[in-house]
LOPAFI-102344 format. One record per residue: residue in three letters; x, y negated, z of N, C-alpha, C in turn. Coordinates in nm, 4 decimals. Layout:
N
ala,X,Y,Z,X,Y,Z,X,Y,Z
...
//
This chain:
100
unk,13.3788,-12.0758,10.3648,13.3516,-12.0138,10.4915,13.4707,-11.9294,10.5357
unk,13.5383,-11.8737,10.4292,13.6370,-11.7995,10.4556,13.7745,-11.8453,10.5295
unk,13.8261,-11.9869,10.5280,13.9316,-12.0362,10.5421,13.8831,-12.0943,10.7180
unk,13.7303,-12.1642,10.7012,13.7111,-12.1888,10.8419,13.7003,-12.0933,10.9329
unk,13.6735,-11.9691,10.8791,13.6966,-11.8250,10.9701,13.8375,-11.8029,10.9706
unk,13.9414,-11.7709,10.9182,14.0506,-11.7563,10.9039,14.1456,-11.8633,10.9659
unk,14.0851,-11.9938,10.9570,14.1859,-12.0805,11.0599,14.1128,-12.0918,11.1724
unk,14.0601,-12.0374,11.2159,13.9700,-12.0808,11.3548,13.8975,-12.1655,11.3756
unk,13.8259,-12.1986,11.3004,13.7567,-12.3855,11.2755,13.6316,-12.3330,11.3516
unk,13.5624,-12.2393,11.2606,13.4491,-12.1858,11.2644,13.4316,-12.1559,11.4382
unk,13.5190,-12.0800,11.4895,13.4925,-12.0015,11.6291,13.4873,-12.1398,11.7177
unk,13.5566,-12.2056,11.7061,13.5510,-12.3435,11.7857,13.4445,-12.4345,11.8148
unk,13.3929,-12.4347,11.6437,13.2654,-12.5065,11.6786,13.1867,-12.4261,11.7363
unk,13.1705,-12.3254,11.6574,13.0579,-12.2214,11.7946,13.0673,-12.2537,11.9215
unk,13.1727,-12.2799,11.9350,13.2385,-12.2365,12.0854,13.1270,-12.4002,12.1791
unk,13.1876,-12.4718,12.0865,13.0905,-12.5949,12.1496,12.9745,-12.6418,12.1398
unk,12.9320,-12.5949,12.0432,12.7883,-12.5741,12.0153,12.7379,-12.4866,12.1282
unk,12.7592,-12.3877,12.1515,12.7555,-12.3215,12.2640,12.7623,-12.3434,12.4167
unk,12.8785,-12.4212,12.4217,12.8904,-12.4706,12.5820,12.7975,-12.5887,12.5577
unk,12.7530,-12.6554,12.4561,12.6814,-12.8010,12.4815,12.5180,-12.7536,12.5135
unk,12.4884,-12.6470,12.4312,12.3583,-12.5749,12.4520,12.3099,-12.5241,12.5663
unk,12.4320,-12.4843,12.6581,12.4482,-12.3724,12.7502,12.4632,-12.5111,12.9265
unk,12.4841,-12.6093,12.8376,12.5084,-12.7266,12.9452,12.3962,-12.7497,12.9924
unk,12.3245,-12.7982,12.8509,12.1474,-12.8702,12.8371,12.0329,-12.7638,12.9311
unk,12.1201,-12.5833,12.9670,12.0137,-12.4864,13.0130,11.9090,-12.4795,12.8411
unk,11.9614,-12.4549,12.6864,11.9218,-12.4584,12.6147,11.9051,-12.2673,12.6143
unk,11.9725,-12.2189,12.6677,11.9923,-12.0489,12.5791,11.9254,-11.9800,12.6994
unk,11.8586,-11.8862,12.6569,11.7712,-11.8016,12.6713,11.8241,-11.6910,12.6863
unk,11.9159,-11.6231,12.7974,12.0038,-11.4972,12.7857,11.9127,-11.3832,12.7960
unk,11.7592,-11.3831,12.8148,11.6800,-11.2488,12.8598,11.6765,-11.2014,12.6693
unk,11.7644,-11.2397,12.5669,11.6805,-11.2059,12.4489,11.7973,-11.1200,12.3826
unk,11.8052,-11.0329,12.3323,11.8744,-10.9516,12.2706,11.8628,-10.9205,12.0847
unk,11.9590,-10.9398,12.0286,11.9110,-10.9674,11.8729,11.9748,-10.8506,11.8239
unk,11.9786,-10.7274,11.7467,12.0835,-10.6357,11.6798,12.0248,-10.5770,11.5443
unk,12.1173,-10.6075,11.4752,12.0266,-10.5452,11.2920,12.1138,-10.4600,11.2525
unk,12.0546,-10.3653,11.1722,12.1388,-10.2639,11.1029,12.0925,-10.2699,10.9686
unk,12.2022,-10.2514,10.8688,12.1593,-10.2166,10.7473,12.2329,-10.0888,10.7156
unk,12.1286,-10.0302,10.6258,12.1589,-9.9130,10.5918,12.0924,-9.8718,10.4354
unk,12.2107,-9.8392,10.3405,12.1707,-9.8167,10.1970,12.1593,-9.6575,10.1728
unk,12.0736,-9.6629,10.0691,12.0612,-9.5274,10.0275,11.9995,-9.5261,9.9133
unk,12.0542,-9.4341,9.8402,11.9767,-9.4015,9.6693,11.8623,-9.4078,9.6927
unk,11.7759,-9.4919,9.5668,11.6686,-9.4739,9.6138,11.5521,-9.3076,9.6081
unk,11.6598,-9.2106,9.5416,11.5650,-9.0693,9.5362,11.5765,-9.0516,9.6685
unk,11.6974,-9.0778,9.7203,11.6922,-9.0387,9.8940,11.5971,-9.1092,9.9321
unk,11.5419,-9.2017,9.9216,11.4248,-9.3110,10.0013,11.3119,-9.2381,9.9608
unk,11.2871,-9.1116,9.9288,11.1398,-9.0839,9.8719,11.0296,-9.1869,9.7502
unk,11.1535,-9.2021,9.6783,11.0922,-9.2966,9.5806,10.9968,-9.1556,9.5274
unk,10.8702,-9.2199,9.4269,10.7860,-9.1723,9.3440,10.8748,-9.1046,9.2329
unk,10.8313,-8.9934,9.1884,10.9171,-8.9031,9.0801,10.7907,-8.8831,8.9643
unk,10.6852,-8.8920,9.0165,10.5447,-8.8847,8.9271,10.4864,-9.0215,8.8839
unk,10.4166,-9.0937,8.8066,10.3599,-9.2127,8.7952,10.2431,-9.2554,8.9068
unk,10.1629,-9.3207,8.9179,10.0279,-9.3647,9.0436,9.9463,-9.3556,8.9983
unk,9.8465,-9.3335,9.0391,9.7140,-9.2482,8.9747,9.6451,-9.3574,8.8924
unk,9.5851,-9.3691,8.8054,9.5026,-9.4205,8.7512,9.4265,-9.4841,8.8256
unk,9.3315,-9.6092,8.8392,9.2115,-9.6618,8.9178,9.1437,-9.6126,8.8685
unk,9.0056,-9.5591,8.9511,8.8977,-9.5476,8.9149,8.7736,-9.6653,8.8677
unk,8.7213,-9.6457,8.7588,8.6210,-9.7335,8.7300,8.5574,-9.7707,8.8069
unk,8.5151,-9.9647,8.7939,8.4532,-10.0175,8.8919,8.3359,-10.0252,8.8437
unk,8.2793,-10.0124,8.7500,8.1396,-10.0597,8.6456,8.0898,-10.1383,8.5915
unk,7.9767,-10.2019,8.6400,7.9662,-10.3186,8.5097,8.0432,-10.4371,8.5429
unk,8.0345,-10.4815,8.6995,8.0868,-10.5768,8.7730,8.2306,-10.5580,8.7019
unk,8.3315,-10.4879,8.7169,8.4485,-10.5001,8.6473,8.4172,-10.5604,8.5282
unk,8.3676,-10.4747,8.4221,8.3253,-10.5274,8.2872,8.3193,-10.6558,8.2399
unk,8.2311,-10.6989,8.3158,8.1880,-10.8640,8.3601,8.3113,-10.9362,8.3290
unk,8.3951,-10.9084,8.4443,8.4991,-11.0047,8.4972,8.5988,-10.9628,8.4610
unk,8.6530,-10.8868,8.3672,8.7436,-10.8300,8.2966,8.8617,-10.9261,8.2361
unk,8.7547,-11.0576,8.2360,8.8396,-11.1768,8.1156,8.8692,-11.3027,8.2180
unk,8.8344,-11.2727,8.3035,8.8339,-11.4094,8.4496,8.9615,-11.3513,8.5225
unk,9.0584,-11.4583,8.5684,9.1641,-11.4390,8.5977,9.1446,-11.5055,8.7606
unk,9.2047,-11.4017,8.8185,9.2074,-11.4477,9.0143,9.1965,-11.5977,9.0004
unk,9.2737,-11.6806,8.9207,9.2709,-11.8362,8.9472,9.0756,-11.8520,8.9432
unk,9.0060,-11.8444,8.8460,8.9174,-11.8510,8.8499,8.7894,-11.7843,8.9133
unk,8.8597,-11.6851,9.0246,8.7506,-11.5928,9.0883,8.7670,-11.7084,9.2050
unk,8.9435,-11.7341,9.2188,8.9242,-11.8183,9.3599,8.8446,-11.8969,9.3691
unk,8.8222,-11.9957,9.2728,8.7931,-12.1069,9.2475,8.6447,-12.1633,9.2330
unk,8.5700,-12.0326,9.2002,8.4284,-11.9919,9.2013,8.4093,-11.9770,9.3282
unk,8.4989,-11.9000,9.4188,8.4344,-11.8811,9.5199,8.4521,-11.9478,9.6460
unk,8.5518,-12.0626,9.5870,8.5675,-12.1945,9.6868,8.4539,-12.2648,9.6846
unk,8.4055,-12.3260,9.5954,8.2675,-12.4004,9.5285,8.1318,-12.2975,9.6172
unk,8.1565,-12.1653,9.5909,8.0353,-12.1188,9.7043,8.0427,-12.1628,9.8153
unk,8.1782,-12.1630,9.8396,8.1797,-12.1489,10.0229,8.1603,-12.3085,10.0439
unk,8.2024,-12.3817,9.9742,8.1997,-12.5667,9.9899,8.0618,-12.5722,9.9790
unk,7.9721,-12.5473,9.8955,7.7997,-12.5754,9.8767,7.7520,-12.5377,9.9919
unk,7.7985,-12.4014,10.0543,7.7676,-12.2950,10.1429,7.7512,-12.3655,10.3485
unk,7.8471,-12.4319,10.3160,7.8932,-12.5174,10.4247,7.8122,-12.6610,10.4293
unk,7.8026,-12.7324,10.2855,7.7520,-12.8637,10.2893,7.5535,-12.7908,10.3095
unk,7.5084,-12.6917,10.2946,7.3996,-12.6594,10.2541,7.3520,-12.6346,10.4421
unk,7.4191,-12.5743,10.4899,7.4305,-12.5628,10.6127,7.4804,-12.6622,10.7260
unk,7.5358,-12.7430,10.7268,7.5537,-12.8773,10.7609,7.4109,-13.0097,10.7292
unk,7.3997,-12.9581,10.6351,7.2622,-13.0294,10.6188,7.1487,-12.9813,10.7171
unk,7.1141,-12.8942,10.7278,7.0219,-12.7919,10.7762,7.0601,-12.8505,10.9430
unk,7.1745,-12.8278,10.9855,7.2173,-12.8896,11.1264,7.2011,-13.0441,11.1070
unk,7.2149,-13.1399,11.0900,7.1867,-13.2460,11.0558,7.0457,-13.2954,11.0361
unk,6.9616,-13.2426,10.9563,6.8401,-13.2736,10.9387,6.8647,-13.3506,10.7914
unk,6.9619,-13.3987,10.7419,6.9816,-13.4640,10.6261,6.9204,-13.3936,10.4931
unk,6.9202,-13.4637,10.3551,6.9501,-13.3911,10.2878,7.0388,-13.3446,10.2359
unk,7.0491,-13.2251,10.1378,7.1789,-13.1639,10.1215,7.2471,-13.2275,10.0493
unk,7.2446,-13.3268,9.9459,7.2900,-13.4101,9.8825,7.3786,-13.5206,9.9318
unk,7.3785,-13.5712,10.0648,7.4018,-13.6524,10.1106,7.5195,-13.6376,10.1895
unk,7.6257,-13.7746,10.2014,7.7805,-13.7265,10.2421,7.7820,-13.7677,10.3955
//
């Protein structure tokens, strides 16, 4: 990138990429783009100097599900919502629920 910036390669093609865009009525001049970056230690950023509080106990329901991992909460509760839907689709239908 450095050499096509440095020999002018780079600005050129812009350049026509630009007039070919600008031919087609492709560019949109009402839009304005500007970014800033800006670094700083992160103690200056108000990082945490103390640890985060502990959670409070959820009860038995935690307990329960202590050993079930999100893959398997999702996944349980896809199967509700799929029964949930075919159970109710039936009901609109007049069918039984069994039936595809």
């Amino acid at each position: 990138m450095r050499l096509l910036r440095v020999g002018g390669t780079w600005e050129r093609l812009l350049q026509q990429v630009q007039a070919a865009t600008d031919a087609a009525g492709k560019i949109d001049r009402e839009i304005s783009v500007g970014s800033t970056i800006v670094g700083a230690h992160r103690h200056a950023a108000g990082a945490r100097t103390d640890p985060p509080p502990t959670p409070a106990s959820k009860g038995v329901e935690q307990a329960v599900r202590q050993d079930e991992t999100p893959w398997h909460s999702l996944v349980g509760r896809l199967v509700e919502v799929v029964l949930g839907v075919r159970a109710w689709a039936a009901r609109g239908a007049g069918a039984p629920a069994n039936s595809t």
